[in-house]
MISE-328557 format. One record per residue: residue number from 0; x, y, z of N, C-alpha, C in turn. Coordinates in steps of 0.1 Angstrom, whole numbers. Each point is the difference from the previous one (the first is absolute). Example, Ala and Ser with C-alpha at 12.3 -4.5 7.8 and 13.67 -1.06 7.14 Angstrom:
<sites>
<0, <132, -57, 78>, <-9, 12, 0>, <9, 12, 0>>
<1, <-4, 11, -7>, <9, 11, 0>, <-8, 11, 8>>
</sites>
This chain:
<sites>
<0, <8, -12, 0>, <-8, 12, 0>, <9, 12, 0>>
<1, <-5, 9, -6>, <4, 15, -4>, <4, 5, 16>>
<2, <12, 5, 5>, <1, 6, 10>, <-6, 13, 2>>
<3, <1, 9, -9>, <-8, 12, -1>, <-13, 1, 6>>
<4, <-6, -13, -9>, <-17, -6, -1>, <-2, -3, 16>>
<5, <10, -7, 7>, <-4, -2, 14>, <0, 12, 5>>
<6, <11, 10, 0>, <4, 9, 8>, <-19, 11, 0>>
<7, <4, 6, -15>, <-17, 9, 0>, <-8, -10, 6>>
<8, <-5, -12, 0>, <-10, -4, 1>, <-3, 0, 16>>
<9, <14, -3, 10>, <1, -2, 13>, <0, 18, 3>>
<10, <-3, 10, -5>, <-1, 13, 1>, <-12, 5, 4>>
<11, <-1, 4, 16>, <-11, 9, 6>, <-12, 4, -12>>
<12, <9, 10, -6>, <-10, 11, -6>, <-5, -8, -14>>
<13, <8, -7, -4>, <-9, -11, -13>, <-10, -8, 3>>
<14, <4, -10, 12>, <-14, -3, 7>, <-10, 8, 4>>
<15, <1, 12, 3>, <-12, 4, 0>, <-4, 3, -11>>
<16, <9, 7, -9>, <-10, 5, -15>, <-4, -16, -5>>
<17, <5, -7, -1>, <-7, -12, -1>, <-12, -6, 2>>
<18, <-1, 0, 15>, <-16, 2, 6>, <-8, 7, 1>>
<19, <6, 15, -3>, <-13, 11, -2>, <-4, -2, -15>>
<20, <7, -3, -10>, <-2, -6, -13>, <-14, -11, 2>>
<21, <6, -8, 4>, <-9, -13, 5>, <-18, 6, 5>>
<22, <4, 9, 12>, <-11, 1, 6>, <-10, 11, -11>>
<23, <10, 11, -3>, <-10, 4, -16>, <-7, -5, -7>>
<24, <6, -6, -10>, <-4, -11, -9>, <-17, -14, 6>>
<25, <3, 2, 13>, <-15, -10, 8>, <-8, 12, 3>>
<26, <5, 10, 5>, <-12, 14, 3>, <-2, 4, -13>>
<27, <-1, -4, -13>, <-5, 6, -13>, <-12, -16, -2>>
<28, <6, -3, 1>, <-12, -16, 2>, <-13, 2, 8>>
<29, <3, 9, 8>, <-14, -5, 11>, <-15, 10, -4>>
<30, <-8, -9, 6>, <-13, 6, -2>, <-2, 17, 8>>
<31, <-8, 7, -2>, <-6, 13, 12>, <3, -4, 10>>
<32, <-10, -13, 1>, <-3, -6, 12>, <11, -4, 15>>
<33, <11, -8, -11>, <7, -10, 4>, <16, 15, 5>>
<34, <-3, 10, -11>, <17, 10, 1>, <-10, 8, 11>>
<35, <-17, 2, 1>, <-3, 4, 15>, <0, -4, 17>>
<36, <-1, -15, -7>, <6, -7, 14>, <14, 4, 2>>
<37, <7, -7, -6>, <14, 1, -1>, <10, 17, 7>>
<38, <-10, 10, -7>, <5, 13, 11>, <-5, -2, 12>>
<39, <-15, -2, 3>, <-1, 3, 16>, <7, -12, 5>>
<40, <7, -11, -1>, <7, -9, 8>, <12, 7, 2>>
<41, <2, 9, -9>, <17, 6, 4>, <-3, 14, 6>>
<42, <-10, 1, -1>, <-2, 16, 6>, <-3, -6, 19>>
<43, <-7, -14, 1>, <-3, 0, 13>, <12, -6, 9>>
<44, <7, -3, -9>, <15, -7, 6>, <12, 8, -3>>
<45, <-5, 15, -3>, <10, 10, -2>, <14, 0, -13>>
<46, <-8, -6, -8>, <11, 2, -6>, <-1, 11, -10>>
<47, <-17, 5, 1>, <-3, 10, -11>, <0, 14, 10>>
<48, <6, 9, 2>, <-8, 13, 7>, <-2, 6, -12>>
<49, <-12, 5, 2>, <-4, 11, -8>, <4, 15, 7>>
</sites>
């Protein structure tokens, strides 16, 4: 395996662009309903302040 390829990939900040990638890409998927649930569970567990 590419040493480079490990190095970026074992990198903080790539894993996360990686999973905010990820988590984009499923919040374009969801129903009203389902990206309405989905805020008030993060809003009641703090992860949303308005």
């Amino acid at each position: 395996m590419n040493m480079a390829y490990i190095n970026k990939y074992q990198s903080d900040g790539y894993r996360r662009d990686e999973l905010i990638r990820i988590i984009e890409h499923s919040v374009e998927k969801l129903t009203l309903a389902e990206f309405e649930a989905l805020y008030y569970d993060m809003s009641t567990k703090s992860y949303i302040n308005d």
